[in-house]
TORKOL-4160 file (C-alpha; in steps of 0.2 Angstrom, whole numbers, padded with zeros to 4 digits, m for minus):
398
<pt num="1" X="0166" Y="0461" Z="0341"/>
<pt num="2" X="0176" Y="0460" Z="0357"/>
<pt num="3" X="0183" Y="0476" Z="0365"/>
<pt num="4" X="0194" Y="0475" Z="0379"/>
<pt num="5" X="0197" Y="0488" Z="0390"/>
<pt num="6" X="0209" Y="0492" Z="0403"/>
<pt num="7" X="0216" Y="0506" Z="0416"/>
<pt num="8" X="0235" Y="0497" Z="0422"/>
<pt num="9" X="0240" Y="0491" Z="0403"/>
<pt num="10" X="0244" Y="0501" Z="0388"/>
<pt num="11" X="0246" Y="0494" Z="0370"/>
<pt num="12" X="0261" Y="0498" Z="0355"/>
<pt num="13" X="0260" Y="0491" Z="0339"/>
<pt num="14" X="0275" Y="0488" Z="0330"/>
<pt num="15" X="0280" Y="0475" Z="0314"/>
<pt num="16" X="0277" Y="0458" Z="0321"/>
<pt num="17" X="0275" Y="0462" Z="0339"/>
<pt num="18" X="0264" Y="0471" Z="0351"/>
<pt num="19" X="0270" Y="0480" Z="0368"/>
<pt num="20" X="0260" Y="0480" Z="0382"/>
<pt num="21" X="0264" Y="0490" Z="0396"/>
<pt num="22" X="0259" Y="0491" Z="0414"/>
<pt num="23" X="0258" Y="0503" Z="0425"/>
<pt num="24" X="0268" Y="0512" Z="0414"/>
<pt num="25" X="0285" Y="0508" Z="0420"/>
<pt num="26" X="0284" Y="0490" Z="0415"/>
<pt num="27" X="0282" Y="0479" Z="0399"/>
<pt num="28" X="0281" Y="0462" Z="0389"/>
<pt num="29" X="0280" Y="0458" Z="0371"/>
<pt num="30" X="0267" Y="0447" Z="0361"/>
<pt num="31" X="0269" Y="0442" Z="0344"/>
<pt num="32" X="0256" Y="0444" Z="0332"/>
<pt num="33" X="0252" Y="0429" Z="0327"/>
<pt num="34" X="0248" Y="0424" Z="0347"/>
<pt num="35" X="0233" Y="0437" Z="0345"/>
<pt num="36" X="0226" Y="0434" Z="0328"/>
<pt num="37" X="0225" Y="0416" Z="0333"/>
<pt num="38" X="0210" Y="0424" Z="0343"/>
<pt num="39" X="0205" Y="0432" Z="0330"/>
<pt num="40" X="0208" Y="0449" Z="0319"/>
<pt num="41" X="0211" Y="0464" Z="0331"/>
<pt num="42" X="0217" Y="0483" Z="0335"/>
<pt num="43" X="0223" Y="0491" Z="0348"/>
<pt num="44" X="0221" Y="0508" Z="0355"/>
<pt num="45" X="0230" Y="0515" Z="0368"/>
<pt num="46" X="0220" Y="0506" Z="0382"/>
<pt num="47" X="0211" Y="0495" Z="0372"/>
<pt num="48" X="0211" Y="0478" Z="0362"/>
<pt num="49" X="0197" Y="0474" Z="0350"/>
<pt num="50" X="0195" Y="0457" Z="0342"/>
<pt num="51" X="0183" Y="0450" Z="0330"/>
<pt num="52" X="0174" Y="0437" Z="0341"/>
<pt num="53" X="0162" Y="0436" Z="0353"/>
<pt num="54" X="0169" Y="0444" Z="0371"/>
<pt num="55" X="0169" Y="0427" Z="0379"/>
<pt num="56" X="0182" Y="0419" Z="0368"/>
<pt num="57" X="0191" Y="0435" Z="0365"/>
<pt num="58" X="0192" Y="0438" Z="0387"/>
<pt num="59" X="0198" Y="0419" Z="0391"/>
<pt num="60" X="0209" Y="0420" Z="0376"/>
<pt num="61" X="0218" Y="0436" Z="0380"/>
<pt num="62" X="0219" Y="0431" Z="0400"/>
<pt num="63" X="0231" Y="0417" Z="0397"/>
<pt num="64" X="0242" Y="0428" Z="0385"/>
<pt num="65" X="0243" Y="0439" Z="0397"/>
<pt num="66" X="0245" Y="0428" Z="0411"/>
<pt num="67" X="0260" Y="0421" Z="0403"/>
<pt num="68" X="0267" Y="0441" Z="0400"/>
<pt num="69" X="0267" Y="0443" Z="0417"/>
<pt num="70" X="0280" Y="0430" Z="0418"/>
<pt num="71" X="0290" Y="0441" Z="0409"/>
<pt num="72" X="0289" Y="0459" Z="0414"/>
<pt num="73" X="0302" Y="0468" Z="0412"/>
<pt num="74" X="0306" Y="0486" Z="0417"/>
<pt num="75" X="0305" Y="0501" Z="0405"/>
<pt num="76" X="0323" Y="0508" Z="0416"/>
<pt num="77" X="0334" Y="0494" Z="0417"/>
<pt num="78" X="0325" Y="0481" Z="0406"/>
<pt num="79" X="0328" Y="0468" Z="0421"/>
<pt num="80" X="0316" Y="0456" Z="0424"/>
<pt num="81" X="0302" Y="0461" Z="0435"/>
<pt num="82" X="0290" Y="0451" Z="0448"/>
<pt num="83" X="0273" Y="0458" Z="0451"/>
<pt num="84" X="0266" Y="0451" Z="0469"/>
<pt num="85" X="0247" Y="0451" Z="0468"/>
<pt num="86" X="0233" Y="0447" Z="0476"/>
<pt num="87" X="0230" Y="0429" Z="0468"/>
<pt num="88" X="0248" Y="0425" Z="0474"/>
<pt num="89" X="0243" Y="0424" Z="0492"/>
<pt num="90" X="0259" Y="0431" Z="0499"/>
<pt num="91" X="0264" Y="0440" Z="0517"/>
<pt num="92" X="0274" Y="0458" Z="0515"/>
<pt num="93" X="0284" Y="0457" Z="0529"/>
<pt num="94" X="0301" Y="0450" Z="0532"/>
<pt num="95" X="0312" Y="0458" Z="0519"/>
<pt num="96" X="0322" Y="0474" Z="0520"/>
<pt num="97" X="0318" Y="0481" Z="0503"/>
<pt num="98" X="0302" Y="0478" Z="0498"/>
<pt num="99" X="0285" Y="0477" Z="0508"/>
<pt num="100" X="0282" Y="0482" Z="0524"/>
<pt num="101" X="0296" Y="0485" Z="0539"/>
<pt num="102" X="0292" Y="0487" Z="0556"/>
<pt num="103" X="0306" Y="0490" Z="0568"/>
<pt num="104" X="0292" Y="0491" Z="0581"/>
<pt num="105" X="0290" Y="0510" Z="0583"/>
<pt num="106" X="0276" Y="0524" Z="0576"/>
<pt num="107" X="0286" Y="0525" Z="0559"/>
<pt num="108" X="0282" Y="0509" Z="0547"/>
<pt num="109" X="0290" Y="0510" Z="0531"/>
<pt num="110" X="0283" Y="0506" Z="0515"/>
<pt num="111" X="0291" Y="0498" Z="0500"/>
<pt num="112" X="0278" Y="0496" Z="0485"/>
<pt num="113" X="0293" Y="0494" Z="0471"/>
<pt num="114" X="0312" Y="0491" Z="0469"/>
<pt num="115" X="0321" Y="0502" Z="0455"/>
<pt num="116" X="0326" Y="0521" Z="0452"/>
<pt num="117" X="0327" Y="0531" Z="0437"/>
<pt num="118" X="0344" Y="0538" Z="0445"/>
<pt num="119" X="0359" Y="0531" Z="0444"/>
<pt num="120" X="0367" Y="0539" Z="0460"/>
<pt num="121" X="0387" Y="0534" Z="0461"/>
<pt num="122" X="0383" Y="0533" Z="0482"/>
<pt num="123" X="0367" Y="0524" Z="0481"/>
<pt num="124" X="0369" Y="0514" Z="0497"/>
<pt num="125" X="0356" Y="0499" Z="0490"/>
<pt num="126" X="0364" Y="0500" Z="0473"/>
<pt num="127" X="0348" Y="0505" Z="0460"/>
<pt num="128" X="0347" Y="0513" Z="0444"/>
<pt num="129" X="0355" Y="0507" Z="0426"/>
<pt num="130" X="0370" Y="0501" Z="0432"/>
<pt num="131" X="0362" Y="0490" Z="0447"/>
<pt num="132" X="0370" Y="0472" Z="0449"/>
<pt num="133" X="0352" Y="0469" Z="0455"/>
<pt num="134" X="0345" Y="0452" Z="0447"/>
<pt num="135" X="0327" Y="0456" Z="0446"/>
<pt num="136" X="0316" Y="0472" Z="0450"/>
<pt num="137" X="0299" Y="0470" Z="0461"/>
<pt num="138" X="0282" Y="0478" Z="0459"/>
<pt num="139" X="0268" Y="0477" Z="0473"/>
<pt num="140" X="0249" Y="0478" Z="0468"/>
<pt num="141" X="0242" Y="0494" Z="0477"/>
<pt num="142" X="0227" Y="0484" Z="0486"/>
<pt num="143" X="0239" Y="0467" Z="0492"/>
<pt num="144" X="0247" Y="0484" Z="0501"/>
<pt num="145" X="0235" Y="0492" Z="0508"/>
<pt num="146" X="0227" Y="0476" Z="0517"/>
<pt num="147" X="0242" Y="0472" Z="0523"/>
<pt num="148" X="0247" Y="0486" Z="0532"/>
<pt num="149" X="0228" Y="0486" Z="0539"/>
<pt num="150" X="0233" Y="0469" Z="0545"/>
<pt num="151" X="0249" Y="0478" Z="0554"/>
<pt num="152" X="0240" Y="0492" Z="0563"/>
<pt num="153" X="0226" Y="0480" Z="0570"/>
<pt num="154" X="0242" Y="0470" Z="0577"/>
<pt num="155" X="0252" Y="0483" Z="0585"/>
<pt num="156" X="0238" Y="0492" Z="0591"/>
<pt num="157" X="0244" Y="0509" Z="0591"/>
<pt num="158" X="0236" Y="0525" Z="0585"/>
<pt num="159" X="0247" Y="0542" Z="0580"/>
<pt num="160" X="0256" Y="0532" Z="0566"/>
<pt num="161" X="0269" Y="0540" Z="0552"/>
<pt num="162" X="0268" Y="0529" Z="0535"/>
<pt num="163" X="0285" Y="0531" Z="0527"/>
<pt num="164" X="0284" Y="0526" Z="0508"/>
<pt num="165" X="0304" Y="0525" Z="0507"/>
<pt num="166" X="0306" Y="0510" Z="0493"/>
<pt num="167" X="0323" Y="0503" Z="0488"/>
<pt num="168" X="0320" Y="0514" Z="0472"/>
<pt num="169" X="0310" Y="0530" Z="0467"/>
<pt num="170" X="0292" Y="0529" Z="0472"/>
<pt num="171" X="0286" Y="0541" Z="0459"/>
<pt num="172" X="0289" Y="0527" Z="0447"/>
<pt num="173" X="0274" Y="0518" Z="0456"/>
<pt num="174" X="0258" Y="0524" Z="0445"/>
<pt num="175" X="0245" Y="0522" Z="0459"/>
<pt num="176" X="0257" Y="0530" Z="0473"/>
<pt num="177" X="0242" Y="0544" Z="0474"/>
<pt num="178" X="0229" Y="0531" Z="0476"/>
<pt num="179" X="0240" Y="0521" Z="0490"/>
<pt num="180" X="0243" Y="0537" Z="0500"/>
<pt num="181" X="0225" Y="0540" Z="0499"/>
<pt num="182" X="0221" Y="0525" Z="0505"/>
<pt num="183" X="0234" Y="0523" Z="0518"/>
<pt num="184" X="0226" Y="0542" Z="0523"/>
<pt num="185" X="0210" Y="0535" Z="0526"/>
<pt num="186" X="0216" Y="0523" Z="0542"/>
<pt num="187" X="0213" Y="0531" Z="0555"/>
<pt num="188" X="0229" Y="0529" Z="0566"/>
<pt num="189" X="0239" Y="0536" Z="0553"/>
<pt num="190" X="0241" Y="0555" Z="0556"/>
<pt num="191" X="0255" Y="0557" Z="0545"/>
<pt num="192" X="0262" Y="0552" Z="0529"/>
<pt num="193" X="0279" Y="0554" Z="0520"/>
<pt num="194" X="0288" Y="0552" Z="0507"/>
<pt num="195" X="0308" Y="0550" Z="0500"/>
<pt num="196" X="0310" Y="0555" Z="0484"/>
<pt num="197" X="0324" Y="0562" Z="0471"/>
<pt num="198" X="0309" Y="0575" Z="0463"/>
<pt num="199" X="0316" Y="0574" Z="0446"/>
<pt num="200" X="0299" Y="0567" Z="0440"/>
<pt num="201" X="0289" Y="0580" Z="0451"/>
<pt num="202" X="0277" Y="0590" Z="0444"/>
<pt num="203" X="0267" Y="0605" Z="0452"/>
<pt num="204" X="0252" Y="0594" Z="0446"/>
<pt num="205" X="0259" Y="0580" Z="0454"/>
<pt num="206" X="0262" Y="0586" Z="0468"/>
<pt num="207" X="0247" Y="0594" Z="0474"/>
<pt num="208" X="0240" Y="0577" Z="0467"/>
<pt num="209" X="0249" Y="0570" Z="0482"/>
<pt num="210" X="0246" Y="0582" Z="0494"/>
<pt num="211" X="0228" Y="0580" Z="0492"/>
<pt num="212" X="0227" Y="0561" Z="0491"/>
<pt num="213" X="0234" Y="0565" Z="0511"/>
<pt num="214" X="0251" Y="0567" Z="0509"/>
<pt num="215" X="0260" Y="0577" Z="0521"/>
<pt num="216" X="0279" Y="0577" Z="0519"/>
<pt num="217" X="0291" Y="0577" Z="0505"/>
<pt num="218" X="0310" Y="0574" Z="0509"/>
<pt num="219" X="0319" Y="0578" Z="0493"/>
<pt num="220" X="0335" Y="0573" Z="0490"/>
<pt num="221" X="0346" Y="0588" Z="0483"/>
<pt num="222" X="0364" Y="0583" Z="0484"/>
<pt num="223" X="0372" Y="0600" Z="0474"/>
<pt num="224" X="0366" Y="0616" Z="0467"/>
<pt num="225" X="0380" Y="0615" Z="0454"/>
<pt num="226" X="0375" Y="0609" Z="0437"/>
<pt num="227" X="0391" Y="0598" Z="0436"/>
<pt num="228" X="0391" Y="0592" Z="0451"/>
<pt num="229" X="0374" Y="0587" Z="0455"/>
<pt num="230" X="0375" Y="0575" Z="0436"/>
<pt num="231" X="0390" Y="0567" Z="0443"/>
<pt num="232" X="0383" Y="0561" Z="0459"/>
<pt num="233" X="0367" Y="0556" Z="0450"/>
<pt num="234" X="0376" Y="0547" Z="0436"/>
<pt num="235" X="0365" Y="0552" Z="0422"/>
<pt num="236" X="0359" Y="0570" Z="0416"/>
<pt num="237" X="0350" Y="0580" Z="0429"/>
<pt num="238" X="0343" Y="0599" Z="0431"/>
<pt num="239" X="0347" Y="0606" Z="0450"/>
<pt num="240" X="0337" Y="0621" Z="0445"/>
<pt num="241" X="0321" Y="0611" Z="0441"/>
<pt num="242" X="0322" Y="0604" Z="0457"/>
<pt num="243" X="0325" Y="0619" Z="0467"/>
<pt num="244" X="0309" Y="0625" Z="0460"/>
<pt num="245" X="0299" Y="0612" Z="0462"/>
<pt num="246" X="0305" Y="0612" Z="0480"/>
<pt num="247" X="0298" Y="0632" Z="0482"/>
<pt num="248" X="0282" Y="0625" Z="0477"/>
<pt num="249" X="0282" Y="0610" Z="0488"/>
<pt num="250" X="0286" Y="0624" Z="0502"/>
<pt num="251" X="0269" Y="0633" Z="0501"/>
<pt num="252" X="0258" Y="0619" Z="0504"/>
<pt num="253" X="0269" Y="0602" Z="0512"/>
<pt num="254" X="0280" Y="0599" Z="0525"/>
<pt num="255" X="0298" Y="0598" Z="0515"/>
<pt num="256" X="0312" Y="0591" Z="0522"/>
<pt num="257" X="0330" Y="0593" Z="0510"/>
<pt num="258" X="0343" Y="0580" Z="0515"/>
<pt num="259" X="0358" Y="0579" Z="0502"/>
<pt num="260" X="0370" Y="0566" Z="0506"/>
<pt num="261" X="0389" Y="0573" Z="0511"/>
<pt num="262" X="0400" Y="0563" Z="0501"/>
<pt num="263" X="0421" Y="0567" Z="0504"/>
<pt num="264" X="0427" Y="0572" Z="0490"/>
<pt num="265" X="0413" Y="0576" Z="0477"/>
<pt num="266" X="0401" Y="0589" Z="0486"/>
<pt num="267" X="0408" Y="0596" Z="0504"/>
<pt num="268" X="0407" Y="0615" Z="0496"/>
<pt num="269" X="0388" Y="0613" Z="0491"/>
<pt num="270" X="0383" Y="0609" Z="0509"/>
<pt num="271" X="0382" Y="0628" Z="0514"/>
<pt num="272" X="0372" Y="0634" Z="0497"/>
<pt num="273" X="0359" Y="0620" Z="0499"/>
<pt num="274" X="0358" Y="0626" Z="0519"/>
<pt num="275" X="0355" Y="0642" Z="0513"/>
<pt num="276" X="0341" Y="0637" Z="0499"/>
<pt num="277" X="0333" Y="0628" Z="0512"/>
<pt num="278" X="0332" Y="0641" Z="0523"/>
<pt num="279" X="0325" Y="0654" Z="0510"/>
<pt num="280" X="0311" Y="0644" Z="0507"/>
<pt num="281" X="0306" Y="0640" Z="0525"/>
<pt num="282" X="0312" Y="0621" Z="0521"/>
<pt num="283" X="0320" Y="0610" Z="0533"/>
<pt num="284" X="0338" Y="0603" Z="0530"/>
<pt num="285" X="0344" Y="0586" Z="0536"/>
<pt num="286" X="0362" Y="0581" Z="0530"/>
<pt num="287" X="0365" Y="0564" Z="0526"/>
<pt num="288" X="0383" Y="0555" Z="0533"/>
<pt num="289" X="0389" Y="0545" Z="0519"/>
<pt num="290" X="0391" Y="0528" Z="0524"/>
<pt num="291" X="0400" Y="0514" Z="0514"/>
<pt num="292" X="0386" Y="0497" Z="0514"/>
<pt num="293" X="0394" Y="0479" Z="0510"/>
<pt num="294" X="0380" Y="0481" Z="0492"/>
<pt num="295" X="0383" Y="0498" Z="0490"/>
<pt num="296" X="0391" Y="0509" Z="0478"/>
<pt num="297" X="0406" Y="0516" Z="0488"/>
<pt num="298" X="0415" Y="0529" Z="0479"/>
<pt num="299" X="0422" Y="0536" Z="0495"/>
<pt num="300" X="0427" Y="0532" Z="0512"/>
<pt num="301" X="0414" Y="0537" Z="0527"/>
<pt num="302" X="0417" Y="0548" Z="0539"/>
<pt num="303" X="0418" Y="0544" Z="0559"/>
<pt num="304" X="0401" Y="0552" Z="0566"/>
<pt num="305" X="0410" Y="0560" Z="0577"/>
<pt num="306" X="0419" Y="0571" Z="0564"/>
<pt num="307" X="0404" Y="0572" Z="0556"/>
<pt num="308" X="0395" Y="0577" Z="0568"/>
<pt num="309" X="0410" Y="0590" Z="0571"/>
<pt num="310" X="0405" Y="0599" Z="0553"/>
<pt num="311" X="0387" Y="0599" Z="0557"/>
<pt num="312" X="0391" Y="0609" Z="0573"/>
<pt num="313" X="0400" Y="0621" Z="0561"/>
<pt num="314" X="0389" Y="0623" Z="0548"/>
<pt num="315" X="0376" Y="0626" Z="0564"/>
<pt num="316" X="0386" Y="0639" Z="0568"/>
<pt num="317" X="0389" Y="0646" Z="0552"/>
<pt num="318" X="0370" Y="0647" Z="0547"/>
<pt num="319" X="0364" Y="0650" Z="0562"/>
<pt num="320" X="0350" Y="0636" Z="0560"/>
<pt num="321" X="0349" Y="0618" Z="0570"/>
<pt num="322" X="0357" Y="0602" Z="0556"/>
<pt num="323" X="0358" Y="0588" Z="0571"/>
<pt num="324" X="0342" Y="0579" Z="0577"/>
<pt num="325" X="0337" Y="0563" Z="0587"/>
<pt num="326" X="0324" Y="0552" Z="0583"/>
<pt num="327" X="0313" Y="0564" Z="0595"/>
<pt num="328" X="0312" Y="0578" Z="0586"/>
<pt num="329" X="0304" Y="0568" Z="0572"/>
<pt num="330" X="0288" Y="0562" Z="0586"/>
<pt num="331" X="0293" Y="0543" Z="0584"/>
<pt num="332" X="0289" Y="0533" Z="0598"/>
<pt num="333" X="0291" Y="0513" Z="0604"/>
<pt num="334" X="0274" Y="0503" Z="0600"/>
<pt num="335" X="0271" Y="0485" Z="0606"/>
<pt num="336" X="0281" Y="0472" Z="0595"/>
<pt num="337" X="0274" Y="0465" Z="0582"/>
<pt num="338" X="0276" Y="0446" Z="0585"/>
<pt num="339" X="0290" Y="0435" Z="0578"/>
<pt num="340" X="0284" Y="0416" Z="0570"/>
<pt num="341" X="0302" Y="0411" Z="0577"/>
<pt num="342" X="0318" Y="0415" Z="0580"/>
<pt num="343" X="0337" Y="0417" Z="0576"/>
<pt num="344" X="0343" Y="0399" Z="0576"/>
<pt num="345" X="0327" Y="0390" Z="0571"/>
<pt num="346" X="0326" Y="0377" Z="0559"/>
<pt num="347" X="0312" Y="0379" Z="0547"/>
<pt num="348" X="0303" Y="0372" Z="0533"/>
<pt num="349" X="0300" Y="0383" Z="0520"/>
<pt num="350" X="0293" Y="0387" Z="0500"/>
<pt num="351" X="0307" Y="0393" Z="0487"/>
<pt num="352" X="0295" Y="0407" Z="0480"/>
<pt num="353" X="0308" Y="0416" Z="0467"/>
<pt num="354" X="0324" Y="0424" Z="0466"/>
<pt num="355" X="0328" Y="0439" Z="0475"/>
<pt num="356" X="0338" Y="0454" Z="0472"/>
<pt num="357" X="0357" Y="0447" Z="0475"/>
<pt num="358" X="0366" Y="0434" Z="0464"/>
<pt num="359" X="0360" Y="0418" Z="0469"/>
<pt num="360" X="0347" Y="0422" Z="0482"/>
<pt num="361" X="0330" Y="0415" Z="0484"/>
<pt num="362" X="0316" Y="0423" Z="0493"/>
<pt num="363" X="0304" Y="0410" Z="0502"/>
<pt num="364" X="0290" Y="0410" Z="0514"/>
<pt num="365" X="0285" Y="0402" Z="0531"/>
<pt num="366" X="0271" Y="0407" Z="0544"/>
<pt num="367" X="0267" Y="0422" Z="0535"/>
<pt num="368" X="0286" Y="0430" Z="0531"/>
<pt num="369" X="0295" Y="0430" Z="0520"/>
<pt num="370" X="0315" Y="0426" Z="0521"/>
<pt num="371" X="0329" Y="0430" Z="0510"/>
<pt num="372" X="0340" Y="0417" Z="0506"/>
<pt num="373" X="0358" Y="0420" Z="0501"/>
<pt num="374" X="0365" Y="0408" Z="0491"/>
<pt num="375" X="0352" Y="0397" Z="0485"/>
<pt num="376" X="0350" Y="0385" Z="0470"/>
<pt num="377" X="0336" Y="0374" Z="0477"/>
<pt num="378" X="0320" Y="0377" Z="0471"/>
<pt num="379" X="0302" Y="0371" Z="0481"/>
<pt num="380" X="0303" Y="0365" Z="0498"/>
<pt num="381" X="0319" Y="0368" Z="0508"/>
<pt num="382" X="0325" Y="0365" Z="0527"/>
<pt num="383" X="0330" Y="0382" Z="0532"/>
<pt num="384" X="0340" Y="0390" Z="0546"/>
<pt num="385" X="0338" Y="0408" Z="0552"/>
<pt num="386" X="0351" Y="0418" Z="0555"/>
<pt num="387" X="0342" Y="0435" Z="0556"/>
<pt num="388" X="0327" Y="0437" Z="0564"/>
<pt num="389" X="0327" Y="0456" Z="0570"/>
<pt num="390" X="0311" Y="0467" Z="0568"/>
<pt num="391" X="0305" Y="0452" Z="0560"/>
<pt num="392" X="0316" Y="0452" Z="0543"/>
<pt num="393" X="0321" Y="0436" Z="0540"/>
<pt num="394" X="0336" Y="0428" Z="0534"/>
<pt num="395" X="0338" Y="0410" Z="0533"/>
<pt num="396" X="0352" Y="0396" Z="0524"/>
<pt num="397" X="0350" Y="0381" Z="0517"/>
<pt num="398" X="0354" Y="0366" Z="0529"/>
């Protein structure tokens, strides 16, 4: 008897298949009969037992799930989804959505997962159900976590903000307690914080959180008003299970609340969620909708200087401060992290998978990865950059 046990996958039996789930927010069938060619078995919730010897059962199992992980799929959106992992031997650095960004300053943004439980009609990176998105990604928590130990030894700089910002919902990442913790333990990291929507924030989680090292929350609140606030998410939302999740959030965490202004939908909320904030001590930071070329764009932006025009109003009004440079939030320059080349450069690179957009490839050279916009070649490719900033890399085929 062979009993397999495991702390990342889950196991549902149904008629002829079993669904096996990892880190809870991802899946892939196996038929039947692929297991009981091991040999008989059950399954538990984190558990498979078969009826052989644990040699046979282990190398046998391996190779089913190896080829499983070729087709994960999210729980969400049911969208094919790529783990990157340690075996895989990959960099994190050159994309704007997933990985690591450095724009050569204190604050490094980190993206462990693409995908949101939202369906927000503004979202400016286009998530949720109704994402055009080909494919979703997921990053093992200790590929992470060496990497970005890999990025402060290179810009040698101490008094460092991590940013866990991902093109999606970070709570959706099961370890995200065990990152943060891990991230805390670096010693040039003074601060860490993170973006989230709150809807699947719990007082349990949060203090989970906070005392993995987790030092600010910004929460996204974009209406007080029950109707409202399900419009601009696109699915069914509670404003009032938020708000009290953010009075708790207040005793113990930095909170930052920063609703998007979006013309037309939620102008009149500005001055309630102004007004929460400041009864729980919270900091406010409004958003300026901005139209993005792979955004949702449900209404036209406002000039910042009209903008800006409100925000001195509603300063006025509230008597509390809502316009802020990058110095109030103590983010300074740090040496630049160094580029393996530059915009114009011909290079020779690996087709790794698709990305994100219709028709995009993501490949790697010299430790980056670079987005590829229309792609259909697969393996070694002749590249051209065409962006190179902060070291995010975008390349065409020549």
């Amino acid at each position: 008897m062979a009993i397999l046990e495991f702390q990342d996958l889950s196991f549902e039996e149904s008629d002829d298949k079993v669904r096996i789930y990892f880190l809870d927010s991802y899946y892939f069938d196996v038929n039947k009969k692929e297991l009981l060619e091991i040999d008989k078995f059950k399954i538990k919730k984190n558990s498979i037992e078969f009826d052989c010897e644990e040699k046979r059962a282990r190398n046998k199992f391996n190779l089913i799930l190896a080829n499983g992980f070729n087709n994960l799929k999210s729980t969400f959106n049911n969208k094919k989804t790529i783990y990157i992992h340690q075996n895989l031997h990959l960099p994190l650095i050159g994309l704007t959505y997933l990985g690591i960004v450095d724009r050569n300053t204190s604050l490094i943004e980190i993206k462990p997962l693409t995908g949101c439980n939202f369906n927000c009609i503004y979202c400016s990176v286009d998530e949720g159900i109704s994402s055009k998105k080909q494919v979703d990604f997921v990053i093992e928590k200790d590929l992470l976590v060496d990497e970005f130990k890999r990025l402060v030894k290179e810009k040698k700089a101490d008094n460092l903000e991590v940013y866990i910002n991902p093109n999606g919902e970070p709570l959706l990442y099961k370890p995200l307690a065990e990152l943060i913790k891990d991230i805390s333990s670096i010693k040039e990291v003074k601060k860490i914080s993170l973006n989230t929507n709150a809807c699947l924030l719990t007082k349990e989680k949060a203090d989970e959180l906070i005392k993995a090292g987790l030092t600010k929350f910004n929460v996204s609140i974009n209406s007080i008003d029950d109707k409202t606030a399900k419009k601009m998410a696109g699915m069914n939302y509670e404003p009032q299970k938020i708000l009290d999740i953010c009075k708790y959030i207040a005793k113990k965490a930095e909170l930052v609340i920063a609703p998007v202004r979006l013309p037309g939908f939620n102008e009149e909320e500005m001055s309630k969620i102004i007004e929460f904030a400041l009864s729980i001590n919270a900091r406010i930071g409004i958003q300026n909708f901005l139209n993005y070329r792979f955004g949702r764009n449900p209404a036209k932006q406002l000039e910042f200087e009209e903008f800006f025009e409100i925000m001195k109003d509603l300063e006025k009004k509230h008597d509390t401060r809502l316009i802020f440079d990058a110095s109030d939030f103590d983010i300074h320059l740090t040496e630049k992290l160094a580029k393996p080349f530059k915009k114009n450069d011909v290079i020779k690179a690996k087709i790794l998978f698709e990305g994100r957009q219709k028709n995009e490839k993501i490949a790697v050279c010299k430790n980056r990865l670079i987005s590829v916009p229309n792609c259909s070649k697969t393996g070694k490719v002749e590249l051209r950059l065409v962006k190179s900033k902060h070291n995010i890399f975008v390349g065409t085929v020549l």
